[in-house]
C-alpha angles and dihedrals in degrees: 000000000000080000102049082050096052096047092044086047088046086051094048089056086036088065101034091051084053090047097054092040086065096040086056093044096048089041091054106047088040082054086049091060114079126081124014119326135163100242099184130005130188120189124184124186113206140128125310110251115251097013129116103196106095091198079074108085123165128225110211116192131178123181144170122249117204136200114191099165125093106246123070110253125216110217111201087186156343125208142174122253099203117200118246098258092051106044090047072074108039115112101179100089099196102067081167106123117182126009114199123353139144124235111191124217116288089003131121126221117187117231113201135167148128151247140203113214136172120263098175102138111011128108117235095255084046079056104046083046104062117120098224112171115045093185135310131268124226131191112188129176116220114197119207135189124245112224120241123232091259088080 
């Protein structure tokens, strides 16, 4: 009987630990939500079209921009913030993305580009092991609304 007790008590905990574990899931990711997230990012590295010089290579990136919150958001810009590595290499000068663009509540806009960089003197591991994007900067504009003298 002491048996049947102990694994009854070891299924109990079993299903309240699983429980939890998808409270906290679901509690988390609904906490991720609001405001502006990149919610899924590729990135490919190849050859720049049209150009000859193989120690010329692109890297190509395209990522979705979220808005979870519940007001639109007016992006002035969006523009990549290179490591130093990598930027030592970069030979496009403008990293600005977008200018001026809305992203409603709860909607995605993609974000997509590329830039030329410098591979003179790397192996092709050193390459593919670059760290290129250190984070992404955002520049939003937030309207508010000036109160009136009824207040």
């Amino acid at each position: 009987m002491t048996k049947n007790l102990t694994r009854g008590f070891l299924i109990i905990l079993l299903v309240l630990t699983i429980l939890f574990i998808g409270f906290k899931e679901n509690y988390d990711s609904s906490q991720a939500e609001d405001g502006l997230k990149i919610v899924e990012a590729t990135q490919t590295l190849g050859s720049v079209d049209n150009v000859n010089d193989t120690s010329i290579q692109a890297y190509n990136y395209d990522f979705a921009l979220y808005n979870g919150g519940n007001e639109k958001i007016y992006l002035d810009s969006i523009e990549l913030l290179f490591t130093k590595d990598f930027l030592a290499r970069v030979l496009t000068e403008d990293h600005k993305i977008i200018d001026n663009k809305t992203i409603r509540p709860h909607s995605t806009i993609h974000v997509k580009g590329q830039v030329e960089f410098n591979v003179s003197g790397l192996s092709k591991e050193q390459i593919l092991n670059l760290d290129r994007i250190y984070s992404v900067n955002v520049t939003s504009t937030k309207t508010l609304l000036f109160p009136n003298g009824d207040s």
